[in-house]
SENUKOL-663667 format. One record per residue (C-alpha): x, y, z; residue in three letters. Coordinates in steps of 0.001 Angstrom, whole numbers, padded with zeros to 6 digits, always signed. Layout:
N
XYZALA;...
***
This chain:
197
+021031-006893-033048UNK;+017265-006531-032131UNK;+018130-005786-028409UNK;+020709-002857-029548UNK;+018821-001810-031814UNK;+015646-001688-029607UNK;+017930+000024-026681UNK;+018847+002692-029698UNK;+015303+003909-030352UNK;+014982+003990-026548UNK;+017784+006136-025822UNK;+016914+008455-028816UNK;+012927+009283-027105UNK;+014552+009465-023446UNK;+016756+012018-025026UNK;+013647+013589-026513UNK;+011676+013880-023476UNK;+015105+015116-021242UNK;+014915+017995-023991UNK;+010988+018694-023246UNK;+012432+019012-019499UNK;+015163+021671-020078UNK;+015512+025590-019008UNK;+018682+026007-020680UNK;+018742+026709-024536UNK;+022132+024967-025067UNK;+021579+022297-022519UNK;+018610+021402-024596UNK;+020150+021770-028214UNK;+022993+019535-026981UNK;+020440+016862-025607UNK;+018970+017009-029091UNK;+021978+015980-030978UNK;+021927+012736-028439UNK;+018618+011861-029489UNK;+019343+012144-033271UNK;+022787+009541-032787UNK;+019912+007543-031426UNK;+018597+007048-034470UNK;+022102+007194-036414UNK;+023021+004251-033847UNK;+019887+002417-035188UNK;+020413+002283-038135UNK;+024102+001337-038693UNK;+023016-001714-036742UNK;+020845-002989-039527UNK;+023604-002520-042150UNK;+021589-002459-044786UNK;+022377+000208-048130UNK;+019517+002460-047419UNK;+020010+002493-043438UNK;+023757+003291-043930UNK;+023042+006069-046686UNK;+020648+007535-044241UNK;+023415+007400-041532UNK;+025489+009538-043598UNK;+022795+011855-044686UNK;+021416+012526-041285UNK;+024590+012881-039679UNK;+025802+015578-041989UNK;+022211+017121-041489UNK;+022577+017048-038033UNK;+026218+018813-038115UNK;+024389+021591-040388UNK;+021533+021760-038110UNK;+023264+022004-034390UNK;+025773+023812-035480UNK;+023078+026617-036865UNK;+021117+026084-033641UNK;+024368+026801-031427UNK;+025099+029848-033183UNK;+021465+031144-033189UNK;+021659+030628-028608UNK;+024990+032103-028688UNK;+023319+035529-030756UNK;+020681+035254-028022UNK;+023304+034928-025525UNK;+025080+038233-026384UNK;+022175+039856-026441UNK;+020490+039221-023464UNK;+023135+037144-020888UNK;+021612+034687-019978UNK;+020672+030857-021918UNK;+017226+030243-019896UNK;+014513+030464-022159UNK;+011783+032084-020472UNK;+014325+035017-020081UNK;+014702+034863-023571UNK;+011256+034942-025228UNK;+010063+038353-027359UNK;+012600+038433-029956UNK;+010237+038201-032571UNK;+009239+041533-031585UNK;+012375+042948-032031UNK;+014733+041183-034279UNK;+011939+039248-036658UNK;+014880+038522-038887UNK;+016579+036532-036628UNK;+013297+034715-035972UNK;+013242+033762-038776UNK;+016741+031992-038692UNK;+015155+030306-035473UNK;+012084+029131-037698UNK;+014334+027897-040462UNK;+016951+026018-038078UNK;+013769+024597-036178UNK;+012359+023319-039235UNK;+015416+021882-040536UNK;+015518+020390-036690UNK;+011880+018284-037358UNK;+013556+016999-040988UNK;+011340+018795-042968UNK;+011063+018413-046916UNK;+013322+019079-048748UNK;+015877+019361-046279UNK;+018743+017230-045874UNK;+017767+015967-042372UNK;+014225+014915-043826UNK;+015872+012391-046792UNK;+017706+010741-044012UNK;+015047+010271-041747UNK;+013251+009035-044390UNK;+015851+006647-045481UNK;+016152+005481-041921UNK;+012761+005058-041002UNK;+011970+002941-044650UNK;+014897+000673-043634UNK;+013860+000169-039730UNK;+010361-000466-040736UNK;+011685-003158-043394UNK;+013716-004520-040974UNK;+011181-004842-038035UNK;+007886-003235-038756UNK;+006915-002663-034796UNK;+009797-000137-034780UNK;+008081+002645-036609UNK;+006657+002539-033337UNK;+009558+004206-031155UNK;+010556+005986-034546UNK;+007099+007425-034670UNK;+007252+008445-031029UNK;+010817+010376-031068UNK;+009576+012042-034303UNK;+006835+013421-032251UNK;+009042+014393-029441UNK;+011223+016391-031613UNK;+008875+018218-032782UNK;+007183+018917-029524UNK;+010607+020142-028273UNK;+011721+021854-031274UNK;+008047+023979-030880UNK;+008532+024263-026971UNK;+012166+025906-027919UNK;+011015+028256-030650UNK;+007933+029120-028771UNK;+009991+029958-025781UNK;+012679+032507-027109UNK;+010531+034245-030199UNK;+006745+034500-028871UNK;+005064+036372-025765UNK;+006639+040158-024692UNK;+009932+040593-024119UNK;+011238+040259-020226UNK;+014605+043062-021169UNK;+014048+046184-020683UNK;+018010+047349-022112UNK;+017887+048377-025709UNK;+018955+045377-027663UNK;+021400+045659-030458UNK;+020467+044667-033932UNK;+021692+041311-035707UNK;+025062+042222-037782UNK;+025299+040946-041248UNK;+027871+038476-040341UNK;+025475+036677-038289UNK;+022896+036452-041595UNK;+025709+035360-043522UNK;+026707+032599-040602UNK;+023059+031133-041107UNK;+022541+031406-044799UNK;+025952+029328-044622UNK;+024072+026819-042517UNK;+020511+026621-043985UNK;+021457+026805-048170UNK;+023463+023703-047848UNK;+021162+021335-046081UNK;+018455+022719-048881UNK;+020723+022342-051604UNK;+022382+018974-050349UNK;+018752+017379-050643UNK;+018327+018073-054220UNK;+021692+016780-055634UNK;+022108+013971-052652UNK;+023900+011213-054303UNK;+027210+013790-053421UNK;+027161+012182-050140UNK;+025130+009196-049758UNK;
***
């Protein structure tokens, strides 16, 4: 399965780096769910208890995650028409609340402690590298790439001064309640996780 396994990891950081290269905020949160099946694709291959419990965890993550990160573009959408992200940028000037969601989904994006998406990363990554230490390698290197696209993306719609000049409606508590729906379970998943894995 080394080959497979090997054209997995690949596919996963050329996903990464087609995600550095987008405009489009849903183009590139789509491109980003390819990259993490990468690593779901992996490690099924390996079959082991550890990869396949990480499997399950970081797939259920992922739903969480992309799912929070679609509806966070789609608030931006109604707000200011249009998905390109330098068209985007200054929201944390005027709806720091919802930057705040973006923070939180990014985070949760880059698997970090103690969300769901970082226990199956970590469960992943411990079973690749005891299956074949030289691929912590590509591991190591999408890691990096998700982060560096996950920072390019919230960078690009929350920082600098805003490009609208229409008054922009504030965030409804629906949409609050939509991401708290999103973000409390992958937290809450991670501390009790033997419900799943």
């Amino acid at each position: 399965f080394m080959p497979f396994i090997v054209l997995s990891l690949w596919g996963a950081t050329l996903a990464n780096l087609t995600c550095l290269q987008q405009t489009d905020l849903k183009a590139l949160i789509a491109y980003s769910s390819i990259s993490h099946m990468g690593l779901v694709t992996a490690a099924i291959m390996i079959q082991t208890q550890w990869s396949i419990s990480g499997t399950m965890a970081l797939m259920i993550a992922h739903g969480f995650t992309s799912s929070a990160l679609f509806c966070l573009a789609n608030t931006t959408y109604e707000r200011t028409k249009t998905r390109i992200m330098v068209l985007t940028r200054g929201f944390h000037n005027i709806m720091p609340m919802l930057t705040i969601w973006w923070l939180l989904a990014n985070l949760m994006n880059i698997a970090m402690p103690p969300s769901m998406n970082f226990t199956g990363e970590l469960l992943i990554a411990s079973s690749l590298f005891n299956w074949c230490p030289t691929t912590i390698i590509m591991f190591g290197m999408s890691m990096l790439l998700t982060t560096s696209y996950s920072l390019h993306m919230f960078l690009s719609t929350q920082a600098n001064s805003p490009t609208m000049n229409t008054t922009t409606p504030p965030t409804h508590s629906r949409e609050h309640l939509l991401m708290t729906l999103h973000i409390i379970p992958l937290i809450l998943i991670s501390l009790k996780p033997e419900l799943i894995i």
